[in-house]
N, C-alpha and C positions, 0 to 999 in steps of 0.2 A: 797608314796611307794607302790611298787604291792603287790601282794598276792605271788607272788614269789620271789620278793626281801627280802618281810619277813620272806619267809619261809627258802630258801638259808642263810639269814644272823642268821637267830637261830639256823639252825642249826655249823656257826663256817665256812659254804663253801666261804663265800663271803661278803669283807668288802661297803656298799652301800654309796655313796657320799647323803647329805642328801640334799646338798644345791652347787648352782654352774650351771652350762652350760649347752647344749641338751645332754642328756645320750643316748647311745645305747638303744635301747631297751635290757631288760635283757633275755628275753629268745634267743637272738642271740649272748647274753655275756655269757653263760651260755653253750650254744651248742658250741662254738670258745673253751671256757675253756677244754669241754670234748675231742674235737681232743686233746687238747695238755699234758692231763693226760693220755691216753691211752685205749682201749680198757678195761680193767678187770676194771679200776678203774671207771672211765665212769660209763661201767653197774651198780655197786654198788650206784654210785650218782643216778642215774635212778630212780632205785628202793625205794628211800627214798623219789622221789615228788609224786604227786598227779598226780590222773589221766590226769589233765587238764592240770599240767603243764606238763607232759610226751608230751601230744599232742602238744601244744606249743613248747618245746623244739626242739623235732622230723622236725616239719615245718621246722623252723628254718633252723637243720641241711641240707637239703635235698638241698638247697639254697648256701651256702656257698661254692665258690669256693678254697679260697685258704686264710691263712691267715700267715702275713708276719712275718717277727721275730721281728722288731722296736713294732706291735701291738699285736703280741704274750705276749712281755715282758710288757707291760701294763696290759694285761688281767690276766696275772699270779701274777702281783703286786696288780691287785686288790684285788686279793685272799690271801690279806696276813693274815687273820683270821685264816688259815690252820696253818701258819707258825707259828703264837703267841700262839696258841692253844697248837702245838708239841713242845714248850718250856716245858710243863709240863708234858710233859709222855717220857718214854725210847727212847731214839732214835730216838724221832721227831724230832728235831733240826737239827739232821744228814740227815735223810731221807727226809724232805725239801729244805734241802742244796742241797740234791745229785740231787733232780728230776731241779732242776733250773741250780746248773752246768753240770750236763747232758746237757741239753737245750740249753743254750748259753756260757757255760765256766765259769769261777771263778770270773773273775772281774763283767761280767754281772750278773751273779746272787748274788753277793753284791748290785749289784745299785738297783736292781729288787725289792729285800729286805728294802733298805733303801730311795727310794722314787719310785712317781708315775708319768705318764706321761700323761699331760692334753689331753682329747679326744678332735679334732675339732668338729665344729656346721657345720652342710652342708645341700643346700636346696634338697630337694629329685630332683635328673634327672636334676640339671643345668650342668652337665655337658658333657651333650649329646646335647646342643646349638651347631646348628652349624657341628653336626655330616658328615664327609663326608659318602659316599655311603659305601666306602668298608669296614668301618670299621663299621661301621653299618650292613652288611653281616656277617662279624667278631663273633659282638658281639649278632645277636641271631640267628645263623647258630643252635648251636643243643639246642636254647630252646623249649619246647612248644608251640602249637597255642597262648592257653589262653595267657602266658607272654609275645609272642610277639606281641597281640593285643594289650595289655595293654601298653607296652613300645610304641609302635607307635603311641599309642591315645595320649600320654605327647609330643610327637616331632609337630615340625612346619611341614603343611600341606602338602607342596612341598616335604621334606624329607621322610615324612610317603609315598606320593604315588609313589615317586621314589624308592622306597626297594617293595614293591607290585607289581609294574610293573616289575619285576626281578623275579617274582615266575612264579611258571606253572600252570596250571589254575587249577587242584583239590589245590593247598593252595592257591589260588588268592581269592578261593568261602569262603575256611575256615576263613580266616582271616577277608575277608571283611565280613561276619557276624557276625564275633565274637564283630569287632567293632561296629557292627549296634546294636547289644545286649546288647554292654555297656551304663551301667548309672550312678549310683553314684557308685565312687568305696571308700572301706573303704581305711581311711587313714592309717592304721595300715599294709594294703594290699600294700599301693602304696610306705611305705615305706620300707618294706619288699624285694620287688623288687628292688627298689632302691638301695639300700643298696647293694644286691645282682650284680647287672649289675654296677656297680661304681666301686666294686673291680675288675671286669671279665674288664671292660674297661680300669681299668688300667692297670692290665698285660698285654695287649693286645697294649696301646700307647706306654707302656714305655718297651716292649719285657722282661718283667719279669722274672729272673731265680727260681722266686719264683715256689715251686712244687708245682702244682695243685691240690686238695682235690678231693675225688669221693666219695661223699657223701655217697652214696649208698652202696659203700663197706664198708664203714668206719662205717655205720652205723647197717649193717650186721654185723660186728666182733662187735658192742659193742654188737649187739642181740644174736649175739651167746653165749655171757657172760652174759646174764642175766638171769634172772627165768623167769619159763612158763609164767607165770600171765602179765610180761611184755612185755612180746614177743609177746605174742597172742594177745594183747592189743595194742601197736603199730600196728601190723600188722592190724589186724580189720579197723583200722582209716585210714590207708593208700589205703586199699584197696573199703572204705568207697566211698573218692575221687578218687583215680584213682588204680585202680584192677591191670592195667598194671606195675604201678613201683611196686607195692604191690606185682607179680609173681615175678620181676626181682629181689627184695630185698631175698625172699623166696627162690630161687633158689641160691643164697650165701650164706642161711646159711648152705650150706652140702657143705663141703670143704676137699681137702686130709687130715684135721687133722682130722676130724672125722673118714675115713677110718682106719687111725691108731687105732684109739679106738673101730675099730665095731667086733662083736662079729666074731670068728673063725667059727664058726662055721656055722654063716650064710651067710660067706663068700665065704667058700667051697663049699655049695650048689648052691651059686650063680654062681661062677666062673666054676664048672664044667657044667653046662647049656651053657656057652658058647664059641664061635667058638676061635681056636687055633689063627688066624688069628688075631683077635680081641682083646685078652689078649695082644697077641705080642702089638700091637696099643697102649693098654693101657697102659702099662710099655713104651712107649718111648718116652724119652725127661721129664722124672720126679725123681724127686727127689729119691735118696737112700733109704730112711725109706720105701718109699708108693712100690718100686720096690720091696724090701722085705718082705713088709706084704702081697702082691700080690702072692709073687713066694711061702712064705710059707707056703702058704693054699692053694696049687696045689703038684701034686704027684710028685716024682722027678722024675720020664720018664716023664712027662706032662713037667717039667717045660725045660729038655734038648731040647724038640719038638720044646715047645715056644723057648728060645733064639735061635735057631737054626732059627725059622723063622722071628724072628727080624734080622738077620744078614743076610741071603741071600734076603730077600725081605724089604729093609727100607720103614718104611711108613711116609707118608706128615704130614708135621703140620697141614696140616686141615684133613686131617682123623684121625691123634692122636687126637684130640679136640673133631670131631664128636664123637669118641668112648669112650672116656672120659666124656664130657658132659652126653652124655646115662646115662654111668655105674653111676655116680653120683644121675643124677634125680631120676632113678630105687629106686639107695640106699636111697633115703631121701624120698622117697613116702613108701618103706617100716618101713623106721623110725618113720614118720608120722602114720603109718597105728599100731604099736606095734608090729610090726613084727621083726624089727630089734633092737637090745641093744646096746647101745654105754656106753660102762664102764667108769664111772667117770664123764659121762653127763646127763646120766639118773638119779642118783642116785640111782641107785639099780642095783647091778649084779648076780639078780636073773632071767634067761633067762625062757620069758613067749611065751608061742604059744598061 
């Protein structure tokens, strides 16, 4: 048993098979589990592993496309710890109850409850034998160099140089050195991937209705629910290995909910620095609340100006985005900086210059 199968099952998250068939690896049983509890709950589970397994976990997440309801209701059966547990305190029994029939309805969160569903054994990548060309385009159009070297070094020869001959020459150079560079790769690595590209290739043969996961956001919103200590800790690691998704995750976590909660007052300040033109942009094509928090920390001749220039001059979705985009980075580097207070995130609404 892992160090983190141990530590999940002490604490009550997760019942661990001791004996029996090829297991999931647990930290990608584990990252599955938290999509399907939610964001706020998630972060809470986060915050209770160890550093190592945080970074585990995280991988994990970042990997997983999509995960179905038949292997959803397995993963949430394996967690029936949770549910034995809330037999003995108020309201657990209900509140177990609820998050399962939420999820699949009444009769399924009975079955969920009262047994489990045997996981198959599968050989990493058999079943890319065989891959024709397009589907093979398909399935690592928006991966990574690295991944797709590595997926191409598992395929038969003819296949790997037929998807290469189909690139353009700055990724013909990348890829073909990435493979000339590879050597042993860890098994834990090649099954990760695997694992990862098996589920994306099936949505992909069998035209899946299943909704596809975005890691990245999803794992955004669980950070935006977490403590500093974890936040900054993830982030570090990510940006460790690649800086780039590490900005793209950073840049989600300043979202219109935080706008709702940013201080008035350094809203004002902001929003009078800029152009009438611009505001208009920003208020359009968004949500009611972020319209209002916008319009009511602007003066009311300012704000008749603005709608008046939303209405005679409409602006594009891509210049609402542009100027949206802005105004957000601004506000989250001044957040960043202690410049800005966001009430009920900070924890303190005591506004410091």
């Amino acid at each position: 048993m892992s160090d983190l199968e141990s530590e999940i099952q002490r604490r009550g998250l997760i019942k661990v098979p001791t004996e029996g068939g090829q297991k999931e690896n647990p930290y990608r049983r584990v990252a599955k589990f938290l999509y399907l509890i939610g964001e706020e709950q998630a972060a809470k589970v986060l915050q209770k592993l160890t550093r190592e397994q945080i970074e585990k976990v995280v991988a994990e997440m970042l990997t997983i496309r999509y995960v179905d309801k038949d292997e959803a209701a397995y993963i949430l059966s394996e967690f029936t710890a949770l549910y034995n547990e809330a037999k003995n305190s108020v309201g657990g029994v209900e509140t177990a109850q609820g998050i399962l029939t939420a999820a699949f309805g009444g009769e399924k969160a009975q079955e969920i409850i009262e047994r489990a569903i045997p996981p198959a054994a599968e050989r990493p990548f058999d079943f890319l034998d065989g891959i024709d060309g397009e589907k093979l385009k398909r399935l690592l159009a928006d991966e990574m160099p690295a991944t797709q070297a590595l997926v191409l070094s598992q395929l038969e020869p003819k296949i790997a140089a037929a998807y290469i001959t189909g690139l353009n020459d700055a990724e013909k150079k990348d890829i073909v050195l990435r493979l000339a560079r590879l050597k042993t790769i860890d098994p834990e690595i090649l099954r990760t991937v695997s694992t990862s590209m098996r589920e994306k290739f099936t949505r992909i043969r069998t035209g899946s209705a299943t909704e596809a996961i975005d890691g990245r956001a999803v794992l955004a919103a669980i950070l935006r629910r977490s403590d500093a200590e974890t936040e900054n800790f993830i982030l570090r690691n990510i940006a460790e290995a690649n800086p780039e998704l590490e900005q793209n995750i950073r840049e989600r976590l300043f979202t219109f909910e935080d706008v709702l909660i940013a201080d008035d007052r350094f809203l004002q300040k902001k929003l009078s620095g800029m152009e009438t033109a611009d505001i208009a942009a920003l208020i359009s094509y968004k949500p009611e609340a972020f319209v209002k928090k916008i319009l009511d920390n602007i003066s009311k001749n300012r704000q008749q100006f603005i709608l008046d220039d939303q209405a005679s001059h409409p602006v594009s979705v891509r210049e609402c985005r542009e100027v949206t985009n802005r105004f957000l980075q601004e506000l989250r580097k001044s957040w960043e900086d202690g410049d800005l207070l966001l009430f009920g995130k900070d924890g303190d609404d005591v506004w410091i210059t």
